[in-house]
C-alpha positions, 0 to 999 in steps of 0.5 A, a space after each residue: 814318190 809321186 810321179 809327174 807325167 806330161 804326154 805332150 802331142 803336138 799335132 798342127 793337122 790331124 785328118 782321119 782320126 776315128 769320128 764318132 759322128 755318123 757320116 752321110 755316104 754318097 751313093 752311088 760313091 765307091 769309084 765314082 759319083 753319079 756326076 762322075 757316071 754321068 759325065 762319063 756317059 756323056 762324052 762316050 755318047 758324044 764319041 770323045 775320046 779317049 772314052 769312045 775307044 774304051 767304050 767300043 773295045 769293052 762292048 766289043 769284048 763283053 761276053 753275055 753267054 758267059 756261064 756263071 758256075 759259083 762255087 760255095 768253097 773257093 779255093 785259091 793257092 800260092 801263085 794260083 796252084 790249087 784253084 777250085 772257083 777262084 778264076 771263076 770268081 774273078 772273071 764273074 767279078 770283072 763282068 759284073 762290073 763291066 756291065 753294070 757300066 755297060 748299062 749305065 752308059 747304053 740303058 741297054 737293060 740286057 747288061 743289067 741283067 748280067 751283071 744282076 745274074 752273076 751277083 745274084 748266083 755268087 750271094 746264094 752259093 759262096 760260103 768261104 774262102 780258103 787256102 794261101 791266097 783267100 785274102 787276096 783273092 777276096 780284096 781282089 773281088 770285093 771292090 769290083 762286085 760293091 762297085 756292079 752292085 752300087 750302080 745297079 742298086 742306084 739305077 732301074 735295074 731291075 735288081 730286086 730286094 731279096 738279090 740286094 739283101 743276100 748280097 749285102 749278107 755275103 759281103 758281111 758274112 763271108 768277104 768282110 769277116 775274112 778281111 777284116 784283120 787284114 794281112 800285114 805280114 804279107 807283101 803291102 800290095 795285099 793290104 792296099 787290096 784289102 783295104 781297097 775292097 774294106 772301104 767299097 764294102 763300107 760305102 756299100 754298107 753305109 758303115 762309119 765304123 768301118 769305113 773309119 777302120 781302112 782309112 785309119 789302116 790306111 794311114 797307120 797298118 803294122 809291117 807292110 799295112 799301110 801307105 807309109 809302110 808301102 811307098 817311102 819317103 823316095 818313093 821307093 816301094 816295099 816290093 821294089 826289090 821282088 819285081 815290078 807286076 807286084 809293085 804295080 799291083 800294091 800301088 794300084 790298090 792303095 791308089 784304089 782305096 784312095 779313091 774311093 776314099 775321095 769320093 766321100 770327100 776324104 782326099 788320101 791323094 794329097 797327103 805326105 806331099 803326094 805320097 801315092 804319085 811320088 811311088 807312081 812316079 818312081 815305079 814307072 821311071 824304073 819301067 821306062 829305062 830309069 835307073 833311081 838310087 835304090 836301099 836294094 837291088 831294083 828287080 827287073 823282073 816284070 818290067 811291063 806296064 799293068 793297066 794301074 795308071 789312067 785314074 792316077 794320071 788324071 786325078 793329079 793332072 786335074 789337081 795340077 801335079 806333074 807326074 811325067 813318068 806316069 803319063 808315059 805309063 798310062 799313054 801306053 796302055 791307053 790303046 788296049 784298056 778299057 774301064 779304067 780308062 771310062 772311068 778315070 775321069 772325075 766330073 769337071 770341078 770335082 778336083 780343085 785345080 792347084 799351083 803347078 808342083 811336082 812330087 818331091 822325094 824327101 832327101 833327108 838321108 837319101 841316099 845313105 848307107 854302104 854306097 855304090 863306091 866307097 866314099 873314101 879311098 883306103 891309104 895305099 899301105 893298107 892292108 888288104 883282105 880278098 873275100 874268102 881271106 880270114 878277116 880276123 886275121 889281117 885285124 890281128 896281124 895289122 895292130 893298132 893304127 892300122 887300115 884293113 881294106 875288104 875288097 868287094 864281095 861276101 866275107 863270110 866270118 866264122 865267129 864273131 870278129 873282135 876288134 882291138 883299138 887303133 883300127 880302121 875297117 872299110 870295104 869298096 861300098 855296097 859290094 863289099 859284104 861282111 857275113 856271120 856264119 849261122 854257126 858262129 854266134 850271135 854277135 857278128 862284130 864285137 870289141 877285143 877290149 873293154 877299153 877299145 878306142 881309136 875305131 872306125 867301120 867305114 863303106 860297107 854292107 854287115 848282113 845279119 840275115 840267115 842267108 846272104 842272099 836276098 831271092 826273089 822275095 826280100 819279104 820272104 828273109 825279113 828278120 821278124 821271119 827268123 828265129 834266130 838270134 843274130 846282131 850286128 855291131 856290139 862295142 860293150 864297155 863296162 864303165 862309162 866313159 871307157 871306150 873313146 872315139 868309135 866312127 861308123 860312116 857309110 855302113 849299112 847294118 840290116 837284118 839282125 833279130 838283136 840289135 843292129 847296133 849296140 853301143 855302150 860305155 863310150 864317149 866320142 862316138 860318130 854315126 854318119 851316113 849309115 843305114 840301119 834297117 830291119 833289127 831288133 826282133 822279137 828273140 830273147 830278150 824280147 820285143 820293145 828291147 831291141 832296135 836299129 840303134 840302141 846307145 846307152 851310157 854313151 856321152 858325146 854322141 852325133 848321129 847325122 845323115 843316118 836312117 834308122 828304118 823298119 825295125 820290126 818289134 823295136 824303135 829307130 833309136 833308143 837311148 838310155 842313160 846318154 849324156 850330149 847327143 845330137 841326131 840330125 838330118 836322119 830318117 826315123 821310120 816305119 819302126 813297130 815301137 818308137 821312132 826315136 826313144 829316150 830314157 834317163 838321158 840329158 841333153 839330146 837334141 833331135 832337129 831336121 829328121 823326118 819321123 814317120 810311120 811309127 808304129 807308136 809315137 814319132 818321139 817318146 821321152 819316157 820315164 823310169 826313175 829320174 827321167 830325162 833333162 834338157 830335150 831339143 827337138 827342132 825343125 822335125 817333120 813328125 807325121 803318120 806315126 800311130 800314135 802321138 807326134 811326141 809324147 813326154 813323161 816327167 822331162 825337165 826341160 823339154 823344148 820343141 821349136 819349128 817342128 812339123 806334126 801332122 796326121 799322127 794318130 792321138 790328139 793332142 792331150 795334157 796331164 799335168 800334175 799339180 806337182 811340176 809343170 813342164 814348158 812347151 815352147 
């Protein structure tokens, strides 16, 4: 039979896909331009302020007797421990920038030459990096020595030819070739500082390829990689949870990276709705006694303000975006900074001013999931199970039409729990904690028969990871680390049809190496208000067949206010061989397959979710042997996703309206076969 395909992606606006032209790099241009140096010369030899301040704290702090000791293996370990010419190379990079400045604004050329002294010295003995943190610490470097280098190579410095070259030969043969794969696995801040250092490098370099390489990483990295992956749609960030320094330090970079980005007239600031000020805005709110919802505990540890705010506070200032949070934040480090004060601001008319607006925090399924209380209240005469109690017990002893209440804490289950018809399982929100044993199997809730009806899971927490207890690193837990195999919710039948009226509401289901939830052979089921985050691994039976939610032979199906996020081999959704079903309201993100997947299912209809930052394509209708019939995708935001915004195969009737594309990775493309023809509409 022949096969009739349709790759149908719809993309109002694409911004950065690959070009193939060459661009024409402004230089001096990775942090600022030279109307931006220039300005900023000009106000501190007027004595305005705030230049004036920087200027004279950072003259007054520069040491010229500095001894540049370069090493030709640097070697930096976790958290700094071995450490053989890191700090050495991290002091000589910030002084190679420090002066370079310091020259362009006092044409004092003993500046020049220490800055020309540090590069020169690193670019003839630097071989390698190595050991834990050599990524980092090159990301960390990179930026500023390009940034020194760009003003001295633009200026009468006095840095001659055979310096430039052997330093253009150590960016290349030792920074890049380390950086160049990037570290997604890693916590984001490391790709925001690779990507950072990537791009000063290409402007340095003069190199399209590369320079197209860190804004498409940028935009679309794996795991942690990018923007999306790093700041959420609440602006809640991926290192929210570890502590509040590396928060700092991740936006810091990505907002780095952003702006050299604007310099060459790419503007990364303004996308997703002001993405960057949004997690600004989130971050500095915690650090000013702010308590925002939060998928996590908000740590509060290093609760300090980092000197990343200035350039951030003045870019959206000028554009007109009120971000009063991270005003707050750079008017108190302002007395003790220095260059990111000097160089903060863009020569007047650089930044276009807008329409006053602010950064909104999506409030598709914000918040969801096992909430702070329990939604509602269990009846008085339901059975109620103290943590530590036996909860299969009170499940066997309550029977059919029966309530059990888990009260607040960890209940740790031996085996998986087997739950019969009639009942109704809820707990006191996210303090109540359903657990499997790593002793007790795979499946950690599963049905007591194949003809189980009348179910309902309610106001509650199910953790599928090894341990219970999240430590100091969530990223450190994540389920893409663990090699064994655990799900969480599998209510298996063997007909379709056979199991009836199943009800998740307000359950979060995170962690599982299989699938989170994995529903099959029912009719009647509700998903409201859940959070399915980090399932679906790479553990047997393999990546790409294991998701945050996988339905299949299920008919009657509705999925609202619901976040399906971060699965980290699998899709948000999936379903196969499903019959009427509606997801709506929910957010489909950060998933390494598809957002949403359907496969041999009629009549879905997807309408007001926010897809993004899929790893593949924001919605895939796929075909296997009949395809799929009678697809509604309505009032969708579909963005960012590393692939297409939705992408068809033989569907009939598929039908999209009031949908929202922008900046996903692939063009837009037809393959339509003289066979069948397909209607977009």
């Amino acid at each position: 039979m022949k096969r009739t395909i349709l790759s149908l992606p719809i993309i109002v606006l694409s911004l950065f896909l690959l070009k193939v032209s060459a661009r024409e790099f402004v230089h001096p241009g990775i942090h600022q331009t030279k109307a931006d140096l220039d300005y900023m010369k000009s106000q501190v030899l007027k004595g305005e302020q705030p230049w004036k301040n920087a200027f004279d704290s950072l003259k007054a702090n520069i040491d010229l007797d500095f001894e540049v000791n370069p090493f030709a293996h640097v070697i930096r370990g976790p958290y700094g421990k071995p450490n053989i010419g890191a700090d050495d190379l991290s002091q000589s990079a910030k002084l190679a920038y420090q002066c370079a400045l310091m020259w362009y604004i006092t044409d004092e050329q003993k500046y020049a030459d220490k800055s020309i002294e540090i590069l020169n010295k690193w670019s003839s003995t630097l071989w390698d990096f190595d050991y834990n943190d050599a990524k980092l610490l090159a990301a960390w470097t990179g930026h500023q020595l390009c940034n020194a280098a760009e003003i001295l190579r633009n200026t009468d410095s006095g840095w001659k030819k055979e310096g430039q070259e052997s330093f253009k030969s150590m960016l290349m043969t030792v920074f890049y070739p380390l950086m160049r794969f990037y570290f997604p696995r890693a916590n984001g801040n490391w790709d925001g500082a690779i990507i950072h250092s990537i791009l000063a490098i290409a402007v340095y370099m003069d190199d399209e390829e590369m320079y197209q390489n860190a804004l498409n990483h940028f935009l679309y990295g794996p795991v942690n990689g990018s923007i999306f992956k790093y700041i959420w749609p609440s602006g809640q960030c991926q290192e929210t949870m570890r502590d509040q320094a590396h928060v700092q330090l991740g936006l810091g970079e990505f907002a780095g990276a952003a702006r050299i980005a604007f310099t060459q007239g790419t503007d990364l600031f303004s996308i997703a709705g002001n993405r960057i000020a949004l997690g600004y805005e989130y971050t500095a709110s915690i650090l000013a006694g702010e308590n925002p919802q939060s998928y996590g505990k908000i740590s509060e540890r290093a609760m300090r303000y980092r000197d990343d705010y200035e350039y951030v506070y003045r870019h959206y200032s000028a554009k007109g975006v009120d971000i009063p949070y991270t005003k707050i934040a750079a008017n108190a480090v302002r007395p003790e900074a220095t260059i990111s004060v000097l160089t903060a601001f863009r020569a007047p008319g650089t930044i276009k001013l807008e329409k006053k607006t602010a950064p909104e925090p999506s409030e598709i399924a914000w918040p969801t999931g096992a909430l702070e209380v329990a939604v509602t209240e269990a009846p008085e005469d339901a059975a109620v199970v103290e943590p530590g109690q036996s909860v299969q017990d009170a499940v066997n002893a309550t029977g059919s039409n029966g309530w059990i209440l888990l009260k607040a804490g960890l209940h740790t289950l031996p085996e998986k729990l087997k739950i019969p018809s009639g009942v109704t399982i809820s707990g006191e929100g996210k303090q109540t904690m359903l657990y499997l044993d790593p002793s007790g199997g795979r499946e950690a809730v599963v049905n007591a028969e194949n003809n189980m009806i009348d179910v309902m899971f309610r106001d509650l927490i199910l953790e599928a990871a090894g341990n219970p207890d999240p430590g100091s690193d969530p990223n450190s837990r994540r389920s893409f680390r663990s090699r064994s195999n655990r799900g969480g919710i599998l209510f298996l039948g063997t007909s379709e049809g056979e199991m009836k009226n199943i009800t998740l509401k307000n359950v979060t289901v995170r962690n599982s190496t299989y699938n989170g939830v994995f529903i099959s052979g029912a009719q009647n089921v509700n998903i409201i208000n859940c959070d399915f985050s980090e399932n679906g691994s790479d553990i047997v039976p393999g990546p790409k067949l294991q998701h945050n939610l996988l339905l299949s032979h299920c008919s009657d199906v509705t999925v609202k206010n619901c976040r399906m996020v971060t699965s980290p081999h699998g899709s948000g959704v999936a379903l196969t061989n499903c019959k009427n079903v509606n997801i709506d309201s929910c957010e489909v993100a950060r998933n390494a397959y598809y957002g949403i997947v359907v496969s041999e299912s009629q009549n879905v209809t997807v309408s007001n979710c926010l897809v993004e930052g899929n790893d593949r394509s924001g919605i895939m209708a796929e075909y296997l042997f009949n395809g799929s019939e009678n697809i509604s995708l309505k009032n969708n935001l579909i963005h960012y996703n590393n692939g297409f915004g939705i992408e068809s195969y033989s569907t009939k009737n598929l039908v999209t309206n009031g949908n929202t594309l922008i900046g996903n990775f692939k063009k837009n493309q037809r393959n339509i076969s003289d066979e069948k023809k397909v209607i977009m509409q």
